[in-house]
N, C-alpha and C positions, 0 to 999 in steps of 0.2 A: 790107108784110109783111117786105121784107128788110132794110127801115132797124129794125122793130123785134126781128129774129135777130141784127145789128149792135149795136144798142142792147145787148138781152141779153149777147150775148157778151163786150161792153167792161165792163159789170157784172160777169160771173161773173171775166174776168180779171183783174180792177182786185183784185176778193175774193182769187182765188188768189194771185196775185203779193205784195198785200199783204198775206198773212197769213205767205206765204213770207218775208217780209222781216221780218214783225215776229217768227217764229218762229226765224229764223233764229239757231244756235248759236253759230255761228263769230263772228257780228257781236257777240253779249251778251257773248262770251269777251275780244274785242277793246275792248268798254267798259270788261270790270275791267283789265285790261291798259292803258289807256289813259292817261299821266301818269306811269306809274308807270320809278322810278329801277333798273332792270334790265331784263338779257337774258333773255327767258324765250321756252323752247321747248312747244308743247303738242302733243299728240299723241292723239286720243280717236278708236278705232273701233266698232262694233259687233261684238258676236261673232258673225255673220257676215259678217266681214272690211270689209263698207260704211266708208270713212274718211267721219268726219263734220269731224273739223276739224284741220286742216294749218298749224299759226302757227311758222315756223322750224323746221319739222318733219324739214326735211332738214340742219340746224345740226349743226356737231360741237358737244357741249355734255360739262362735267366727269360723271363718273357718284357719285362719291365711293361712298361705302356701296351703293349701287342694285347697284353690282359684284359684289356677295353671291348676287345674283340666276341671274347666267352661270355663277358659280363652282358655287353649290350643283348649277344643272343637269347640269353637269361630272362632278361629282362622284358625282350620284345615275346618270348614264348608267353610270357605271364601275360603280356596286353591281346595275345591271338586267344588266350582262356579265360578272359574278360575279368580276370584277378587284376588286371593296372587297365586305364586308358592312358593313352597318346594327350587328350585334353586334361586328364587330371594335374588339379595345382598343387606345387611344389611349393611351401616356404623355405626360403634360404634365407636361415638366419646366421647375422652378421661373423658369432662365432664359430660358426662353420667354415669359414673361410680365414684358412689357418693361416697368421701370422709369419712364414717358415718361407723366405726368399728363396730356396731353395725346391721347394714345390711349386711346380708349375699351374697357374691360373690365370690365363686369361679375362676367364669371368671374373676375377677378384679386380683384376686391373679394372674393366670396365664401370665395375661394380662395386669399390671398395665396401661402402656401409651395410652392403647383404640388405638384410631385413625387406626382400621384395619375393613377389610370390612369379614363378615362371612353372609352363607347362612341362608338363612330362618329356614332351617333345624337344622342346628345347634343352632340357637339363641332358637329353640322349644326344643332342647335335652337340650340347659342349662338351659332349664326353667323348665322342666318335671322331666329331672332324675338327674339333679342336686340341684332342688330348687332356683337357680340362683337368686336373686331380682333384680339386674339392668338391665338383659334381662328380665325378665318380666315387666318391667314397660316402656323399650324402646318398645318390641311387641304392647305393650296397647298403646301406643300413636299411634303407625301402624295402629292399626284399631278404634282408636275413642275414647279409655279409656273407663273407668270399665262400662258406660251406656250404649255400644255396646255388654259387655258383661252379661248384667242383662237383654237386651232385648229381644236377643236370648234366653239365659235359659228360660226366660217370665214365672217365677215360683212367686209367693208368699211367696212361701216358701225357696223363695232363695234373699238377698240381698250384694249388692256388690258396694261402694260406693267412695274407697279410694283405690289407688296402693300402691305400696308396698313403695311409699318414704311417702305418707302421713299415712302410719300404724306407719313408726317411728317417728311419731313428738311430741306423749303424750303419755302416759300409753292407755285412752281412746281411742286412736286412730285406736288401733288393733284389738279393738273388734267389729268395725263398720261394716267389712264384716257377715254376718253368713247365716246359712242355719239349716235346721232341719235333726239331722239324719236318717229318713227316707225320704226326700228330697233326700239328700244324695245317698241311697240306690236306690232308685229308679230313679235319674239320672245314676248310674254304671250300674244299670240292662236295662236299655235303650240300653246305649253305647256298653253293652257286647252281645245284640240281633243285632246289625248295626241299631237302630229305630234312631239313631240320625245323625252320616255319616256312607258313602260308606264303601264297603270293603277295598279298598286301605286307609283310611285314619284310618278308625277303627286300622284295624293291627297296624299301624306305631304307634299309641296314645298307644297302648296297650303292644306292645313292648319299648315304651321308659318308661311308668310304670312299668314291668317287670324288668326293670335296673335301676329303682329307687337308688340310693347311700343313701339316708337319712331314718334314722328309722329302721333302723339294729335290734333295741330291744323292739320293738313295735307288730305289728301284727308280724311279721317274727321270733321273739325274740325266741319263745320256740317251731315252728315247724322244721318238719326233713327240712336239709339243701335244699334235693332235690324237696322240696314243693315249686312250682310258685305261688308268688303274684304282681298280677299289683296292684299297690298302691301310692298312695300321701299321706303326711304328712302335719305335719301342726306343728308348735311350737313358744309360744308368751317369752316373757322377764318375768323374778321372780321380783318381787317388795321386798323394803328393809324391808317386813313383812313377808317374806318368801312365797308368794304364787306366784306359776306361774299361768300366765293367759289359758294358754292351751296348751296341749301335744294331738294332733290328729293323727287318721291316719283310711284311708278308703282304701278299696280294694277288689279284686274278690281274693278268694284261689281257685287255682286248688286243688281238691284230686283225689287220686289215680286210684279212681270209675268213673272218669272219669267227675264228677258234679262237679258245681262252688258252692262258697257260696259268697254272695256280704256282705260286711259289713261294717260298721262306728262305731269308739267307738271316741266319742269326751271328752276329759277329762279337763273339764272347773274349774275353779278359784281352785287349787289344793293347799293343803299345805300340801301334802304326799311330800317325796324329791323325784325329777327329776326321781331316779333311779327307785322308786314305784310305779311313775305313768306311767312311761312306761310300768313295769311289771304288772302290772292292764291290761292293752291293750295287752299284751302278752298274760295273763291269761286267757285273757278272749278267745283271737284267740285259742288258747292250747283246750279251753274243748268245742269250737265248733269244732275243726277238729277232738277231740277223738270222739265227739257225733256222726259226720256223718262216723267214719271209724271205729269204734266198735259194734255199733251197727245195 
């Protein structure tokens, strides 16, 4: 009788253990990761708070663009303390809107001559769901520049030093922002409880990531069209040795079950091409949404 409770037992564990391992996250994350010519950080919890997978998670890594994310919180806490409104007007003048092909603006494109006055609100949607950089660095002068926004985050594990005119002045310069990705993750999983603002500002922050335009092939890349992710991106300049300095992107997916997943995959000093290290970030988004909606 007790050789066959023995017998049993070593059956049901052999199942458990190996199903554990063949299910396991972190290990499938480490296969796409595996070979592959970059540093890359990942960061994936549950929304509530269970960390599922920790890959250089405590890494200081570049944030490039993702930086939009601290800022805009910054920002929207100042308009829930009635220090900014959402209606107040914004001048953008023409000189603000820096001459530098190299700095991404939309609004510039749309808008060459500046000298027009646009809401608070909108100068946050060019900044959020377009990426905008001359609205992001006109906002940060708004409220103090990047030490208003390091103060408030008040992390360690988060630095923020240069705007987005002085990320393009050297190679070095883009990388002086960073944060860790589990920094990262646990800033989203905050913002996605309300621990950081109100209701009213949450939504608003959470819907203009939601309509994010940038990184179409990143975490979004290989889920169904109909999957929501509030997300910021992050993307630095290739050097004439072929390495980009970083292809980022963080974000909450909705699945269908109704549960979020918070996540960051920071993909640092890369010499895969552009197209691969997206799809790495894709990848990896891919076999965390088959793990929570297959199994």
């Amino acid at each position: 009788m007790k050789k066959h409770l023995f017998l049993l037992l070593l059956i049901f564990t052999n199942i458990v253990f190996g199903q554990t391992k063949k299910d396991n996250l972190a290990e499938k994350i480490e296969e796409i990761l595996k070979d592959k010519k970059a540093n890359i950080g990942v960061s994936i919890i549950e929304s509530n708070n269970r960390k599922v997978v920790d890959i250089k998670g405590d890494d200081f890594l570049p944030m490039l663009s993702t930086v939009k994310f601290p800022i805009a919180l910054t920002i929207l806490n100042k308009v829930q303390k009635k220090e900014l409104s959402l209606n107040q007007k914004i001048f953008i003048k023409k000189e603000e809107l820096l001459d530098d092909p190299t700095n991404w603006s939309p609004f510039k494109e749309k808008y060459p001559n500046g000298n027009l006055e646009v809401t608070l609100e909108e100068a946050l949607s060019w900044m959020v769901s377009h990426s905008d950089n001359n609205l992001t660095d006109i906002l940060l002068r708004l409220i103090g520049g990047p030490e208003t926004v390091q103060n408030f985050i008040n992390s360690k594990n988060f630095i923020i030093k240069n705007n987005e005119e002085d990320m393009h002045k050297d190679w070095e310069s883009q990388f002086t922002n960073k944060l860790t990705p589990n920094e990262a993750t646990k800033l989203l999983s905050k913002f996605n409880k309300g621990k950081i603002l109100d209701r009213t500002t949450t939504k608003w922050l959470y819907n203009a990531m939601l309509n994010n335009k940038s990184g179409g092939n990143r975490l979004k890349g290989k889920l169904p069209k109909n999957i929501k992710i509030a997300h910021r991106t992050g993307t630095s300049f290739t050097n004439d040795k072929g390495m980009t300095g970083a292809i980022n992107d963080m974000g909450i997916i909705e699945l269908p079950n109704k549960k979020k997943i918070i996540i960051c995959v920071l993909v640092n000093d890369t010499y895969e091409s552009f197209k691969k290290s997206e799809e790495i970030i894709a990848d990896i988004a891919k076999v965390t949404y088959d793990h929570y909606t297959t199994n």
